[in-house]
BALOBA-1460 file (C-alpha; in Angstrom, 3 decimals):
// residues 363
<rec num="1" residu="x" x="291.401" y="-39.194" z="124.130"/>
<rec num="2" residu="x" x="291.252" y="-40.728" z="120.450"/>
<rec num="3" residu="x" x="290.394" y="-38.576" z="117.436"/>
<rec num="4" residu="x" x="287.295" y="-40.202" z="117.315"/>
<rec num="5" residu="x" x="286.329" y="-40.125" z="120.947"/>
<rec num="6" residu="x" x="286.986" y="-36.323" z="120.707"/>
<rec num="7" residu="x" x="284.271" y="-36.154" z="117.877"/>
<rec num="8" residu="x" x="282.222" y="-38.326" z="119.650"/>
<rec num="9" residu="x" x="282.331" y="-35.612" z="122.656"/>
<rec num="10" residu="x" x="281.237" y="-32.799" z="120.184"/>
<rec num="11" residu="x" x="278.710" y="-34.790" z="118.390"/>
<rec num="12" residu="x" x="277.416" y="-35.076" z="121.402"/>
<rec num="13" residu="x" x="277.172" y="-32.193" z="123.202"/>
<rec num="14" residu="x" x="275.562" y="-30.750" z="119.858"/>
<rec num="15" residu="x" x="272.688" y="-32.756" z="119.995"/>
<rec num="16" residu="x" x="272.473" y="-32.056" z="123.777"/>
<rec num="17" residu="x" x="272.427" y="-28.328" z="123.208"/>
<rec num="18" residu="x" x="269.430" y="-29.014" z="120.176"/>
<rec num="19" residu="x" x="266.688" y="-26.629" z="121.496"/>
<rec num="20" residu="x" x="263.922" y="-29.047" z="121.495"/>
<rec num="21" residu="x" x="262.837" y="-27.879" z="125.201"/>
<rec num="22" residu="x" x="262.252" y="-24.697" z="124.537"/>
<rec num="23" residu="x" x="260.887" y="-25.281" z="121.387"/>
<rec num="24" residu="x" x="258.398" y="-27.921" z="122.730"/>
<rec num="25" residu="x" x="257.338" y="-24.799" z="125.594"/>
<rec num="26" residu="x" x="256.817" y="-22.620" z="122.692"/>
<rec num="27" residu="x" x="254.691" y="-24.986" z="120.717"/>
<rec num="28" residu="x" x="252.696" y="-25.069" z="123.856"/>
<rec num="29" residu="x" x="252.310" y="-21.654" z="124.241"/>
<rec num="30" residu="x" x="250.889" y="-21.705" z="120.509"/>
<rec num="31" residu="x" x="248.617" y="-24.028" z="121.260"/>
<rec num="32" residu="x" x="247.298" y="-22.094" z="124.132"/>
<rec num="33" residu="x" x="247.160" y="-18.887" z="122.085"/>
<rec num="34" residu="x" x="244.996" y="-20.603" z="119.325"/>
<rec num="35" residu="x" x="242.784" y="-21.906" z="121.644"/>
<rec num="36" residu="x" x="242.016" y="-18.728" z="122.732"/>
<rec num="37" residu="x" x="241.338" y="-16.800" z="119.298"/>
<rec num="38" residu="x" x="239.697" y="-19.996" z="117.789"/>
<rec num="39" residu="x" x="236.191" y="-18.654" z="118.045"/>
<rec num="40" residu="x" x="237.022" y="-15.227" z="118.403"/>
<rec num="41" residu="x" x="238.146" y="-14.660" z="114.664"/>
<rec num="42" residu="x" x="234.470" y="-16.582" z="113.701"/>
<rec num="43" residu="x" x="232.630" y="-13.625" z="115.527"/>
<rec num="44" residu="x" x="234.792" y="-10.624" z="114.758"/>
<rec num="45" residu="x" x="236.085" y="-9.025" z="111.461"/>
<rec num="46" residu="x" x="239.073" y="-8.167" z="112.872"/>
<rec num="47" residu="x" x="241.743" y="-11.191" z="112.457"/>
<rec num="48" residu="x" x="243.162" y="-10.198" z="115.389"/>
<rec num="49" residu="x" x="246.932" y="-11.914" z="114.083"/>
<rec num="50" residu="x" x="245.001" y="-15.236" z="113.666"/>
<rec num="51" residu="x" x="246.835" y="-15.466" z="110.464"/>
<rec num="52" residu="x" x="250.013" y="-14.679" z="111.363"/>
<rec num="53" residu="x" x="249.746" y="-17.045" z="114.688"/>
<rec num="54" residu="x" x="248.979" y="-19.821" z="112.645"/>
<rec num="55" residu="x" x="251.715" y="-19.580" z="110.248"/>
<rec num="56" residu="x" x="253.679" y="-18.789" z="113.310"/>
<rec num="57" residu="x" x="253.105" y="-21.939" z="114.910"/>
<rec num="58" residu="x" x="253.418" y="-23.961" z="111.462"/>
<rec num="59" residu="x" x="257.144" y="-22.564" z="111.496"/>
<rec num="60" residu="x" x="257.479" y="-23.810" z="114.992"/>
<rec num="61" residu="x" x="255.750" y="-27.075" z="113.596"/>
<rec num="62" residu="x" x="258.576" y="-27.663" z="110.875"/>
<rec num="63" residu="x" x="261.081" y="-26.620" z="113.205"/>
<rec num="64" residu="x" x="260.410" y="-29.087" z="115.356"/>
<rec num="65" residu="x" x="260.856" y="-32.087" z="112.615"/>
<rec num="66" residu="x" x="263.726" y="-30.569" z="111.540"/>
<rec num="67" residu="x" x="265.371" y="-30.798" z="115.065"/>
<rec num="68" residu="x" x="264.043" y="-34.562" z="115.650"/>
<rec num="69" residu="x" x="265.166" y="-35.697" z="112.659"/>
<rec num="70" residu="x" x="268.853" y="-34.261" z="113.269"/>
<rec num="71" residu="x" x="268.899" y="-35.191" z="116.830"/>
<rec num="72" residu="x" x="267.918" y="-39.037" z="115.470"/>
<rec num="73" residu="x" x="270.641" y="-38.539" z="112.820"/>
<rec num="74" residu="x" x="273.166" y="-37.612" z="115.134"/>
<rec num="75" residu="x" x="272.624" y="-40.229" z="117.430"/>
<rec num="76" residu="x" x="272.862" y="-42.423" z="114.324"/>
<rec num="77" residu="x" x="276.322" y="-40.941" z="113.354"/>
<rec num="78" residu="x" x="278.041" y="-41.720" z="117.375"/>
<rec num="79" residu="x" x="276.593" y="-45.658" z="116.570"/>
<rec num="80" residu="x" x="278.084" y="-45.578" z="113.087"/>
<rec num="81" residu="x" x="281.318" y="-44.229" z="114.681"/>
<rec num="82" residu="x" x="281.241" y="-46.874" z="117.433"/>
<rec num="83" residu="x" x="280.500" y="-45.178" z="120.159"/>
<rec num="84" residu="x" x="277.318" y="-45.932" z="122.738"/>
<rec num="85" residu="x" x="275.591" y="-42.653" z="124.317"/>
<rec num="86" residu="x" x="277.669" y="-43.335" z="127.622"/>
<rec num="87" residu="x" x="281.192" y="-42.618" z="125.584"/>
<rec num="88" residu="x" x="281.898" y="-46.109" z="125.704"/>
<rec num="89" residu="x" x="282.726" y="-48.092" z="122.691"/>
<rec num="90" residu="x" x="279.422" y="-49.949" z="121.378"/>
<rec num="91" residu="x" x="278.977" y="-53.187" z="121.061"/>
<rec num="92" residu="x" x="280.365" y="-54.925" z="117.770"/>
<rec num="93" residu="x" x="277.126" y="-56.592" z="116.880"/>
<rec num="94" residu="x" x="275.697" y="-55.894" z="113.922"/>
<rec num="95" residu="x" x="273.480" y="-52.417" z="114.159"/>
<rec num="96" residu="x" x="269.868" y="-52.356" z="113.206"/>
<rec num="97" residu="x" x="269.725" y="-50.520" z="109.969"/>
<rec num="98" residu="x" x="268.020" y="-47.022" z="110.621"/>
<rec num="99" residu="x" x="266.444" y="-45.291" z="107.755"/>
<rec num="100" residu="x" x="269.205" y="-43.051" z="106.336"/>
<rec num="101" residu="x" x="269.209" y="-39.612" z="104.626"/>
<rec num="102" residu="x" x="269.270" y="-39.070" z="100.845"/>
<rec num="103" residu="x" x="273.100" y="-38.209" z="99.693"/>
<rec num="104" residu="x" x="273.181" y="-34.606" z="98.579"/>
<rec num="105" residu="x" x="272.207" y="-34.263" z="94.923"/>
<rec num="106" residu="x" x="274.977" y="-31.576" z="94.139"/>
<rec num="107" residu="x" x="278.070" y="-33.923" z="94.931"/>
<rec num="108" residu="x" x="279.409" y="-36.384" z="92.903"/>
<rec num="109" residu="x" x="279.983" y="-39.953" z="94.917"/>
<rec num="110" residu="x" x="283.976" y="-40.201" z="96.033"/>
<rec num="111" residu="x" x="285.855" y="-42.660" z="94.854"/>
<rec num="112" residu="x" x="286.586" y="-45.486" z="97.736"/>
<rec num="113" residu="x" x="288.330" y="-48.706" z="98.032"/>
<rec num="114" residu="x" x="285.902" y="-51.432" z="97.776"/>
<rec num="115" residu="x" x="283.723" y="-52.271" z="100.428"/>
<rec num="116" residu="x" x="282.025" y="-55.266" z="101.187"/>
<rec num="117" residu="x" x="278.796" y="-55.604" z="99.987"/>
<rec num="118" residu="x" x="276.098" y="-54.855" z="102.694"/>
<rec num="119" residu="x" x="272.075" y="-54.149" z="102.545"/>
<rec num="120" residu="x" x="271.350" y="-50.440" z="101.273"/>
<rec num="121" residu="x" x="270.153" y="-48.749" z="105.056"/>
<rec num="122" residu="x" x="266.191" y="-47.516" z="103.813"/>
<rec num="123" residu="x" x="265.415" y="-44.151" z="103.151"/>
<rec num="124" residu="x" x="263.284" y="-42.203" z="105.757"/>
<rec num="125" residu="x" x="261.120" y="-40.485" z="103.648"/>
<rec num="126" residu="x" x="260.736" y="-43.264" z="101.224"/>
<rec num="127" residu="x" x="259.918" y="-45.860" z="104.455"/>
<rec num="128" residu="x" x="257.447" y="-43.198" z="105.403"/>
<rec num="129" residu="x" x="255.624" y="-42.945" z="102.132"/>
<rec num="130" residu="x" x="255.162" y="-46.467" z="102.213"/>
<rec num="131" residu="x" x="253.991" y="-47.070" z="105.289"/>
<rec num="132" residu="x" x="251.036" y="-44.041" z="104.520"/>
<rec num="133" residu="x" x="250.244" y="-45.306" z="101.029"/>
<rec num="134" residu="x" x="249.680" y="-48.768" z="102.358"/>
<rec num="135" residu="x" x="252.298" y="-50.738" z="100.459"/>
<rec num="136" residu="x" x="255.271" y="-52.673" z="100.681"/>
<rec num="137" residu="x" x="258.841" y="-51.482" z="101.535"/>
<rec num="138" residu="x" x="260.506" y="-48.821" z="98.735"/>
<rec num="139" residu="x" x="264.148" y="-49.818" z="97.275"/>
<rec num="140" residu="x" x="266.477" y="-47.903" z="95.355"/>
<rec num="141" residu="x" x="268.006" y="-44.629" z="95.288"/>
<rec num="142" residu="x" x="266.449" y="-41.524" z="94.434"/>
<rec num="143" residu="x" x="265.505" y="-40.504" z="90.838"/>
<rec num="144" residu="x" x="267.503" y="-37.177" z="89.920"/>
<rec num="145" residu="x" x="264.362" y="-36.661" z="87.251"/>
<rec num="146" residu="x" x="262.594" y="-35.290" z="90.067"/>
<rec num="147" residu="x" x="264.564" y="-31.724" z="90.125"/>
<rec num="148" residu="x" x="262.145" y="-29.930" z="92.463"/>
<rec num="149" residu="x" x="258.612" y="-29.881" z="94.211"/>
<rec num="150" residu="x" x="256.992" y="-28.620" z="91.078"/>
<rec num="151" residu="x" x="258.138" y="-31.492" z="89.362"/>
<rec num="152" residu="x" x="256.913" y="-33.962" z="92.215"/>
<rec num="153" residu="x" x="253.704" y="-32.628" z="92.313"/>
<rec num="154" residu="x" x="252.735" y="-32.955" z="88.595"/>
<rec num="155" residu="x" x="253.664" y="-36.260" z="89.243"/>
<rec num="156" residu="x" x="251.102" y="-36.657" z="92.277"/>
<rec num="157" residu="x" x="248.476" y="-35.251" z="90.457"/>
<rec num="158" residu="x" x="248.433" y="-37.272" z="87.609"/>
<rec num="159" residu="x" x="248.574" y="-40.494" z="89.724"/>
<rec num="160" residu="x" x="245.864" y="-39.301" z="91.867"/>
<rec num="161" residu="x" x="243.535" y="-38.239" z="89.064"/>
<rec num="162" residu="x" x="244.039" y="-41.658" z="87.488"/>
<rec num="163" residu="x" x="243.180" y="-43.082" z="91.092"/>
<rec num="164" residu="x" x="246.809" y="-45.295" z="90.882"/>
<rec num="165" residu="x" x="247.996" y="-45.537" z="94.201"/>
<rec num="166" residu="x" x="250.968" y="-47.885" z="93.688"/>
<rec num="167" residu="x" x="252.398" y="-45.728" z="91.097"/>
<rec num="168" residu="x" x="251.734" y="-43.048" z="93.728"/>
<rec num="169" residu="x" x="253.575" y="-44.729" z="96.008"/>
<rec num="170" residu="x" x="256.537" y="-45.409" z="93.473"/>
<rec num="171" residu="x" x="256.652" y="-41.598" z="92.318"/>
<rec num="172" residu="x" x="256.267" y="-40.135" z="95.872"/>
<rec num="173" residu="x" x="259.142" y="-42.451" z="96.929"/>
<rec num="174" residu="x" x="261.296" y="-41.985" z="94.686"/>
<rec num="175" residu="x" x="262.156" y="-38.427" z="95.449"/>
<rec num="176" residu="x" x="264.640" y="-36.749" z="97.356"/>
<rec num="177" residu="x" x="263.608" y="-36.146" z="101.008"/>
<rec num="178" residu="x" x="263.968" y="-32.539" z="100.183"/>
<rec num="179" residu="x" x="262.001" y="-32.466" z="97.417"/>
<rec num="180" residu="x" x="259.319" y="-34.228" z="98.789"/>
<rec num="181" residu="x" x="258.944" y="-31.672" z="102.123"/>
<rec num="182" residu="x" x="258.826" y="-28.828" z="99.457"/>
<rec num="183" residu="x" x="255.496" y="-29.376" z="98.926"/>
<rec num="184" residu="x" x="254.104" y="-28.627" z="102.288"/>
<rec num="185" residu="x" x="255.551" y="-24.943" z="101.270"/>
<rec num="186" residu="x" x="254.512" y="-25.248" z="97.809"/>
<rec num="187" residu="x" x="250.722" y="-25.983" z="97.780"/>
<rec num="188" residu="x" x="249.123" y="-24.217" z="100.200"/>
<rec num="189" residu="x" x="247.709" y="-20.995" z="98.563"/>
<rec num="190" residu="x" x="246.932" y="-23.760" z="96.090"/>
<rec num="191" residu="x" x="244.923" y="-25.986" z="97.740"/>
<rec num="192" residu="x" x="243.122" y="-22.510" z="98.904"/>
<rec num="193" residu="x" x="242.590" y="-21.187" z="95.583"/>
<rec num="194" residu="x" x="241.384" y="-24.222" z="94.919"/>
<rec num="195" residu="x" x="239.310" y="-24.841" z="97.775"/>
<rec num="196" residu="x" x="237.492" y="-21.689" z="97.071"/>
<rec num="197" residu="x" x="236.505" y="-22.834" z="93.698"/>
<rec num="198" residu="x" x="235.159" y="-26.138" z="94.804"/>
<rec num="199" residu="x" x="233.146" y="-24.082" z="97.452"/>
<rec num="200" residu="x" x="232.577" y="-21.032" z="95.401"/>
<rec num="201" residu="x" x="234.172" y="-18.372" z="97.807"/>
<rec num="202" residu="x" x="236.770" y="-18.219" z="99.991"/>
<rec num="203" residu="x" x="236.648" y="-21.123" z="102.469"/>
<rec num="204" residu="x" x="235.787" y="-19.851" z="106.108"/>
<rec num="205" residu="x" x="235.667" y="-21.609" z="109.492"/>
<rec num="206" residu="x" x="231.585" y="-23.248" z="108.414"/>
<rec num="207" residu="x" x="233.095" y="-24.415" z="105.628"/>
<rec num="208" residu="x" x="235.424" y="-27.339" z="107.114"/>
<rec num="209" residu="x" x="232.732" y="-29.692" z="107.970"/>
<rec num="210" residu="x" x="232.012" y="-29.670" z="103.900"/>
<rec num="211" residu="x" x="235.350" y="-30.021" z="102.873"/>
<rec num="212" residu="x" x="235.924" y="-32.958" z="105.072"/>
<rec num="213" residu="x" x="232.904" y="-34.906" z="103.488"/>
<rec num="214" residu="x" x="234.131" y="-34.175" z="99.848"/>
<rec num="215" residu="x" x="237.620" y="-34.897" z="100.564"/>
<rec num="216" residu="x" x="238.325" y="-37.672" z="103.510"/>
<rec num="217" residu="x" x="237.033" y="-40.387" z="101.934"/>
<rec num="218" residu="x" x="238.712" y="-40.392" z="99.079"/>
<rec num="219" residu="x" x="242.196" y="-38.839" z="100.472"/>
<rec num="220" residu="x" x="241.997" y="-42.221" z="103.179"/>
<rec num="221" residu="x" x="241.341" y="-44.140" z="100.035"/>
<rec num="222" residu="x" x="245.094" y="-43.198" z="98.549"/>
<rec num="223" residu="x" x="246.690" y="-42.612" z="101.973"/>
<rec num="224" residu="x" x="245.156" y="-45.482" z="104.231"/>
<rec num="225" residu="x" x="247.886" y="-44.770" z="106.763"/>
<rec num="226" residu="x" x="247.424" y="-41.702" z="107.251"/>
<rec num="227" residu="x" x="246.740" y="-40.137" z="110.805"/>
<rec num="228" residu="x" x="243.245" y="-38.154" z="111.363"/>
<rec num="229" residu="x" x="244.880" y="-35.392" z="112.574"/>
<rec num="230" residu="x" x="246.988" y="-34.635" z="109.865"/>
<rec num="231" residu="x" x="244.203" y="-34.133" z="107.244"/>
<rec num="232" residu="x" x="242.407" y="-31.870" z="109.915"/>
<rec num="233" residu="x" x="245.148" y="-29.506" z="110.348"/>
<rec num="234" residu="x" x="245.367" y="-28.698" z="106.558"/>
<rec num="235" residu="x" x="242.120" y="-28.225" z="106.147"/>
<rec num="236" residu="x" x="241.591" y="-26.097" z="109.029"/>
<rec num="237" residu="x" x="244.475" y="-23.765" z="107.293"/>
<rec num="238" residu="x" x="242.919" y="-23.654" z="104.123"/>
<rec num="239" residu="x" x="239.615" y="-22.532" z="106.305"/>
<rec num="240" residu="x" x="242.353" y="-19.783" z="108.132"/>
<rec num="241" residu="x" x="241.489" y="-21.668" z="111.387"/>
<rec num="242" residu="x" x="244.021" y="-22.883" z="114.184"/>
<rec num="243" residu="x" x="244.703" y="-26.605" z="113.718"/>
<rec num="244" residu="x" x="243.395" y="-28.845" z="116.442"/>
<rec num="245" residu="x" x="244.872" y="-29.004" z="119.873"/>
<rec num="246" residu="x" x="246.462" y="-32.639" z="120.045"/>
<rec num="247" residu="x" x="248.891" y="-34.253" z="122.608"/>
<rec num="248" residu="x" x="252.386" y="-34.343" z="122.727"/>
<rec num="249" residu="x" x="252.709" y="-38.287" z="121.547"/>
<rec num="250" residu="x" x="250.676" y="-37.595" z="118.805"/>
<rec num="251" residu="x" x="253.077" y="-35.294" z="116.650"/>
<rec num="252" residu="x" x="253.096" y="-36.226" z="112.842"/>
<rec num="253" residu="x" x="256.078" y="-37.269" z="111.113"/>
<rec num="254" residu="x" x="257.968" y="-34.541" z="109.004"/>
<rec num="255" residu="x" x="256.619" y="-36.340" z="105.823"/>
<rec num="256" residu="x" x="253.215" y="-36.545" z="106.518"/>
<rec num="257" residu="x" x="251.725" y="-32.930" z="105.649"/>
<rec num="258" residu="x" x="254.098" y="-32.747" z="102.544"/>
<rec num="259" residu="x" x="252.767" y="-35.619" z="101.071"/>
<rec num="260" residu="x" x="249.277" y="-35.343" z="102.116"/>
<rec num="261" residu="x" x="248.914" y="-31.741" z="100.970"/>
<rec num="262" residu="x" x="250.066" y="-33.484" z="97.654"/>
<rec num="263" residu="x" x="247.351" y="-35.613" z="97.426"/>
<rec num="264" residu="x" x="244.659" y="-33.140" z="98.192"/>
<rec num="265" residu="x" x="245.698" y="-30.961" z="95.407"/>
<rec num="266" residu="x" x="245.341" y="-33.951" z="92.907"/>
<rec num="267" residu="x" x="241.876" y="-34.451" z="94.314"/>
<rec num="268" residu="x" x="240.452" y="-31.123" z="93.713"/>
<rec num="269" residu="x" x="241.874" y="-30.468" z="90.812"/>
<rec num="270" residu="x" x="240.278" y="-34.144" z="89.636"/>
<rec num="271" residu="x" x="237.137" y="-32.988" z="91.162"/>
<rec num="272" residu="x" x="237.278" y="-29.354" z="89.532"/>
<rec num="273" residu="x" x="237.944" y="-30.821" z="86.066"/>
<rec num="274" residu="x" x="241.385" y="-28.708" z="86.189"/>
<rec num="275" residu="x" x="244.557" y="-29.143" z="84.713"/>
<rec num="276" residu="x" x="247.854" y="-28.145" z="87.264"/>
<rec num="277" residu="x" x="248.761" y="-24.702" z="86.215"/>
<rec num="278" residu="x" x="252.518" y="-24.109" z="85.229"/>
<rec num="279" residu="x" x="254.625" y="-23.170" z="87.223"/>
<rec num="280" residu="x" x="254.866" y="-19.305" z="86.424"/>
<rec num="281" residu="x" x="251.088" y="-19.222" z="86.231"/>
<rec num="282" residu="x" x="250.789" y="-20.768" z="90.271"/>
<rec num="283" residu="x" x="253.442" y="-17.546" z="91.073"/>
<rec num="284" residu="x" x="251.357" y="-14.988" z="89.387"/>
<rec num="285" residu="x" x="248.199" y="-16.353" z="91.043"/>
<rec num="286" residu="x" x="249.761" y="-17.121" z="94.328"/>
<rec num="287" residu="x" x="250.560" y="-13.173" z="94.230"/>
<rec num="288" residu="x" x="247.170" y="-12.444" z="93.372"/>
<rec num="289" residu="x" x="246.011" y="-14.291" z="95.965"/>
<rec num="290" residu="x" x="248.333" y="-12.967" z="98.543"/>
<rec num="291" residu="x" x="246.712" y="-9.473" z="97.256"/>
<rec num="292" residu="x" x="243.506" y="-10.396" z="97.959"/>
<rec num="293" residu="x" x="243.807" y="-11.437" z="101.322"/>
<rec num="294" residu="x" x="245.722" y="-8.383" z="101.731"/>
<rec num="295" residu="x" x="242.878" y="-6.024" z="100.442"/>
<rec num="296" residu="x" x="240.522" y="-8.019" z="102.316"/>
<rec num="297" residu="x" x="242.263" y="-7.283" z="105.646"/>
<rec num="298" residu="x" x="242.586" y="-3.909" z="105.045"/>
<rec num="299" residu="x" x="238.832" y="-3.970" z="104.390"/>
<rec num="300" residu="x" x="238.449" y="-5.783" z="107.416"/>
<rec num="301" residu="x" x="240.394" y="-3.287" z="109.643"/>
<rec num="302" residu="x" x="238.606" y="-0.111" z="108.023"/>
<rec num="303" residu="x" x="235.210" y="-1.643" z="108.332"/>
<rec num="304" residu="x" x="236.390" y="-2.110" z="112.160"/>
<rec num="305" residu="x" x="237.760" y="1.113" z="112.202"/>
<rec num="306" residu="x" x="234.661" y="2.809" z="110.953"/>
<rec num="307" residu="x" x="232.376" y="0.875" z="113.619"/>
<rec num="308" residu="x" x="234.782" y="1.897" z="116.385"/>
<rec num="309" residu="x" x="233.829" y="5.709" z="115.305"/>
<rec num="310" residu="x" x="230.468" y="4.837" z="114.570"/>
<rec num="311" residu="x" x="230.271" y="3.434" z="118.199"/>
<rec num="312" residu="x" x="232.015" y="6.658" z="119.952"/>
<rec num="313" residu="x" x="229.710" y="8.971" z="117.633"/>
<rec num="314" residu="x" x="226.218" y="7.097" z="119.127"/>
<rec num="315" residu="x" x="227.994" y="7.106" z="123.400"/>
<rec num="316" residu="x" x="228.543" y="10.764" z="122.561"/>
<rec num="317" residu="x" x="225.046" y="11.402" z="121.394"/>
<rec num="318" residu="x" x="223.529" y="8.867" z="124.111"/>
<rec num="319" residu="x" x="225.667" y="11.035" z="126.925"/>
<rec num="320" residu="x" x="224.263" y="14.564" z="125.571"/>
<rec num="321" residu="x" x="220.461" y="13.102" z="125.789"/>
<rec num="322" residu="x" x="221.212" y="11.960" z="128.852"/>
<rec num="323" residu="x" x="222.358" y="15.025" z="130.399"/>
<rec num="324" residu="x" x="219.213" y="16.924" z="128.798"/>
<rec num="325" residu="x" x="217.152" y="14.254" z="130.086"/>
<rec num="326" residu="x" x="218.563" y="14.961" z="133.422"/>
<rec num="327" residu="x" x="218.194" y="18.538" z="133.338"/>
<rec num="328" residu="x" x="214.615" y="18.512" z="132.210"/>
<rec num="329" residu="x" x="213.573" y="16.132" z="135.531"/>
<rec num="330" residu="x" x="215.018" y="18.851" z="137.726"/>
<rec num="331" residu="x" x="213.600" y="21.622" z="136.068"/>
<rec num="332" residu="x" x="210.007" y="19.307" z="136.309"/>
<rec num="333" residu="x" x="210.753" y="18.627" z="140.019"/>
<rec num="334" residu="x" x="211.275" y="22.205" z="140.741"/>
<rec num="335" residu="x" x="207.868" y="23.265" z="138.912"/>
<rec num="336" residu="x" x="206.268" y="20.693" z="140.977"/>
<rec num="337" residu="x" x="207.645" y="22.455" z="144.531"/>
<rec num="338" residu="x" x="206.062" y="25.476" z="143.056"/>
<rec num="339" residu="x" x="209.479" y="27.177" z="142.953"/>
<rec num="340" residu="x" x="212.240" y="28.069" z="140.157"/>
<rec num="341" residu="x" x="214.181" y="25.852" z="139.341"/>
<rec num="342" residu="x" x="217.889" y="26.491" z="139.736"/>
<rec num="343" residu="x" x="218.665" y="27.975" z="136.498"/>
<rec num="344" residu="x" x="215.648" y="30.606" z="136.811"/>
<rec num="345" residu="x" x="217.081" y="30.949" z="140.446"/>
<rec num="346" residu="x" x="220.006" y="32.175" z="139.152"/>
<rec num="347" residu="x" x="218.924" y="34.187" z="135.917"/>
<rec num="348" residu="x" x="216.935" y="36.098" z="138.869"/>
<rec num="349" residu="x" x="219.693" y="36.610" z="141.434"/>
<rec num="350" residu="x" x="221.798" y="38.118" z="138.378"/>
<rec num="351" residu="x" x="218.984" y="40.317" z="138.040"/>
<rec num="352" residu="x" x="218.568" y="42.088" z="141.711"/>
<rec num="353" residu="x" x="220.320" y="45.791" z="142.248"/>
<rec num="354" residu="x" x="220.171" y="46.509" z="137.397"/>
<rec num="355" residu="x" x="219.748" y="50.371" z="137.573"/>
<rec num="356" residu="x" x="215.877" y="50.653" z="135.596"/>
<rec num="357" residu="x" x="216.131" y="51.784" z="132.415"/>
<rec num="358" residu="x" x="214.035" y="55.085" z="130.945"/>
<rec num="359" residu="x" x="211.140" y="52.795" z="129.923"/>
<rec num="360" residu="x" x="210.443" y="51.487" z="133.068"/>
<rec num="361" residu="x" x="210.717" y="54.908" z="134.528"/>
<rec num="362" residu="x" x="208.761" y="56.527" z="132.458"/>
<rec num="363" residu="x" x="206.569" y="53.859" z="132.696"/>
């Protein structure tokens, strides 16, 4: 076996041992879990780890990108390498270009003999922000300007507020696949905070409908390829509610909540009049936030708490009427039979063979 055949052979069995399975049984689980507590956490105060399974199963979500995209990747590295997924040499014809990674950004390019000149493979994330944004193919390599996902997204919201969606297009593109998925981490207790000014209190589970009429038309306006689905999951977690149950062939591409949470934070902060706080100001009220919800679940689980005792307090009450309740009909059917009842019954057995006293002697 050749050097590369033996890479080949672990490249392989990598990708084979990829827990995709397992994590496709889990995300199913999820799904039945939310189901469950969907309308249970509109009737109680309790969350009842609503919160916690929903962030749970966006974990799960990202997860599951991340272990498509490698899987594709590796199966792109055997074809580069010349191998076919039967161990067999592939054929020589020319490959179809596959949309490639972006080359780390903390390496320097090696130097290499010269290579023949050959079309640039497209990028993945940049092909997927074009096809969502409704234009034409994205050239060119990435723009190192774009340091981080706090740089991206003061670039998305100044396109969206000036309603530019080719220049959207071009800035979105332009950065680094890893930069661009940083802001599905970065903006949600934004578009929350946010969300609750536009509504004027913290958005709850009546509160989607309303956000979907001030937000999907123009959100479909800047991102006409963008699937349904997408937009209702993120607004569903900025309401705290499980996303929608969908099917298995209709699982969003890694790119699509990054950029579309993005584009909603550009459109409330347009609609809100609001600038895009700095960066240390979005930490300090992303803490605050974080608080809050924190105060207001231990407000929650008191409140439930004191109802619970309130509860046992009233059966305990309700059992001791009862019982007197009881006690008074036998008493009232033993008057009725014209004799004593069973407790003067026994008050007067205790009484038979007590020496008299004096007085009743005397008497």
């Amino acid at each position: 076996m050749s050097i590369v055949e033996d890479i080949g052979a672990q490249v392989r069995a990598t990708a084979d041992d990829l827990p995709l399975g397992q994590l496709a049984r889990a995300l199913e689980r999820f799904g039945l879990a939310a189901e469950r507590l969907r309308w249970v956490r509109q009737e109680s105060a309790n969350p009842m780890g609503v919160p916690e399974l929903s962030s749970a199963l966006e974990h799960a979500e990202s997860a599951g990108y991340a272990l498509r995209v490698a899987q594709e990747q590796l199966t792109a590295y055997l074809t580069a390498i010349g191998l076919a997924a039967d161990d067999s040499s592939a054929p020589r014809a020319a490959p179809e270009r596959r949309p490639a990674h972006d080359a780390p950004r903390t390496t320097s390019p090696a130097t290499t003999a010269p290579q023949p000149a050959t079309a640039a493979a497209p990028r993945w994330w940049a092909e997927r922000v074009a096809e969502l944004t409704g234009g034409g193919k994205l050239t060119g390599q990435p723009d190192e300007a774009i340091a981080d996902s706090g740089e991206l997204l003061r670039r998305v919201v100044h396109e969206v507020r000036a309603g530019n969606r080719e220049r959207l297009r071009a800035e979105l593109g332009r950065a680094h696949a890893d930069v661009g998925l940083g802001l599905a981490a970065l903006t949600p207790p934004l578009l929350r905070e946010l969300a609750g000014e536009l509504l004027g209190h913290p958005p709850r589970a009546e509160d989607l409908p309303r956000l979907h009429r001030q937000l999907d038309s123009r959100t479909h306006d800047l991102l006409p390829g963008l699937p349904a689905p997408v937009l209702d999951t993120l607004l569903a977690r900025v309401c705290r509610m499980p996303p929608p149950r969908r099917n298995d062939t209709e699982q969003p591409h890694a790119a699509d909540p990054a950029v579309t949470a993005g584009v909603l934070a550009g459109i409330l902060l347009d609609r809100l009049g609001r600038e895009l706080p700095p960066p240390a100001e979005r930490e300090r009220r992303t803490d605050d936030a974080r608080a809050r919800d924190a105060a207001a679940d231990d407000r929650r689980q008191a409140t439930a708490a004191r109802d619970q005792r309130t509860d046992a307090e009233w059966e305990r009450r309700a059992a001791a009427v009862g019982q007197q309740a009881a006690t008074a009909q036998r008493r009232a059917a033993a008057a009725r039979r014209g004799g004593p009842s069973p407790s003067e019954h026994r008050a007067g057995a205790t009484g038979i063979g007590r020496p008299a006293s004096r007085r009743d002697t005397d008497g």
